[in-house]
Steps between C-alpha positions, in 0.01 A plus 500: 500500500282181542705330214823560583408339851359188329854490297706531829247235660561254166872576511476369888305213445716374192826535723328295742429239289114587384165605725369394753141464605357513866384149670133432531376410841519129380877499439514709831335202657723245372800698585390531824464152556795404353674703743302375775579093459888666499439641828330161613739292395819757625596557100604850395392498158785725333781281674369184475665174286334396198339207679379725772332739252371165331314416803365819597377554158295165473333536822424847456307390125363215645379659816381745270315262255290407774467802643305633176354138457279584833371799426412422160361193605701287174561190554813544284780246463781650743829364375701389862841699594786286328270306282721355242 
């Protein structure tokens, strides 16, 4: 029946350590540049140093900051990568 499925799916999810939900085309986006200044910069994300992920991950929100900053026309303070 429909509710012993929706136990076996809530046993699943709690072995796995809760739910999940399914990205939004935003968080798509943003993924998809992250993994984008990798491949510009030669980084593979999932093997990559602590300082390499670092980097990638401030020029991806940066570059991303100002991506959204143009096409909603804000004139938003932009923190710089490795502001202190």
């Amino acid at each position: 029946t429909d509710l012993e499925e929706m136990y076996k799916v809530d046993v699943l999810a709690k072995k796995a350590g809760g739910y999940f939900s399914i990205p939004d085309e935003d968080e798509l986006a943003y993924t998809d540049l992250l993994f984008s200044v990798c491949n510009q910069f030669g980084i593979r994300y999932y093997n990559a140093t602590p300082k390499e992920r670092f980097f990638v991950e401030e020029v991806t929100r940066v570059t991303w900051e100002h991506q959204n900053a143009q096409t909603a026309e804000s004139i938003a303070a932009i923190r710089p990568a490795f502001a202190i």
